[in-house]
C-alpha angles and dihedrals in degrees: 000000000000116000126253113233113259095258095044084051104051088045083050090052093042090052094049095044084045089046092033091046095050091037088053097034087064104031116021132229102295092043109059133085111225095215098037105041103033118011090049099044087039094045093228129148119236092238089052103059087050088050086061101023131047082211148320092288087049097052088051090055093053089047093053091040092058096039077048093059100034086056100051086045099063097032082060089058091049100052111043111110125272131191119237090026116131120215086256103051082051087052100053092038092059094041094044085052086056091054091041092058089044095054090038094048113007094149083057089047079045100060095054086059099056111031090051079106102030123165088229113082089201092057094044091048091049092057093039083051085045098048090050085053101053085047100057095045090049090048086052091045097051092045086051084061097044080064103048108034085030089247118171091211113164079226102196084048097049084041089053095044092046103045084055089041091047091047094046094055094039086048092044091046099052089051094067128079118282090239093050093051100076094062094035095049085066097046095045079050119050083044085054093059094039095047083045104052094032105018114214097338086053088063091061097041087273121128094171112029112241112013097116104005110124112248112267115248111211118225123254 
């Protein structure tokens, strides 16, 4: 098989990651057609996608790899340290960049969701790897800022409880309608930062539960 020249190439392989994210995206692995649902949509040869991908599976790992990078990327930026920055800036920061993502890539957010019990071990071995990941670099980030702003932060356990909290609401997000999430990304935010700072009592204006709250009567 001939080569294709570098910039053809590289327009072959951004046509199959944009046709494969939103396929996959939709469907899942097991359930799309190569032909069907990404060469034609995508308006690649079948000689050509196996010019660029061993195979389907191979094409989805490449898609989550680089939403992967680009994540923790971008996370990194967020959370360096920053002088001036108050716990809750940091906070909204952090949890803006996760919607951001969501509205700039939600295919890529989508296929998380569906392949965490993939069919395929070496998919489901890619996202456990990627959650670790994403763990560990949470858990840095948030003993980098121990350090600076003087937290006491149990930091594996923040990373752990963050990282659930951050894929619920993306998950939750992306399931409403696209004209219903601009209104509801400020509201989900603004109740992430609160529930993370102040945990259930932040979410009512609380940040200790019960300090001037009225007794409760009990009902007869």
């Amino acid at each position: 098989m001939e080569d294709l020249p570098p910039r053809r190439a590289q327009e072959t392989r951004a046509r199959l990651m944009e046709a494969g994210a939103r396929a996959f995206g939709e469907k899942g692995l097991d359930a799309v057609h190569l032909k069907r649902d990404i060469l034609a949509p995508a308006g690649v040869s079948v000689g050509s996608f196996y010019h660029q991908f061993k195979d389907k599976t191979e094409l989805l790992l490449t898609i989550l790899a680089e939403g992967s990078a680009e994540r923790r990327r971008q996370f990194s930026a967020v959370h360096r340290p920053a002088r001036g920055r108050t716990a809750e800036e940091i906070a909204q920061r952090s949890y803006a960049l996760v919607f951001d993502l969501a509205d700039a890539h939600p295919d890529a957010q989508r296929i998380q969701f569906r392949q965490r019990a993939s069919s395929d071990p070496r998919i489901r071995a890619f996202i456990e790897t990627d959650r670790a990941q994403w763990r560990r670099s949470l858990a840095d980030d948030y003993a980098r800022l121990n350090e600076a702003y003087g937290w006491q932060l149990e930091v594996e356990q923040a990373a752990e409880l963050v990282a659930a909290l951050t894929q619920g609401a993306v998950e939750q997000y992306l399931g409403l309608p696209a004209t219903e999430r601009p209104k509801a990304r400020e509201r989900m935010l603004g109740a992430l930062v609160r529930f993370t700072l102040h945990g259930l009592p932040g979410l009512s204006g609380h940040e200790r539960p019960g300090t001037d709250a009225p007794p409760r009567k009990d009902t007869p």
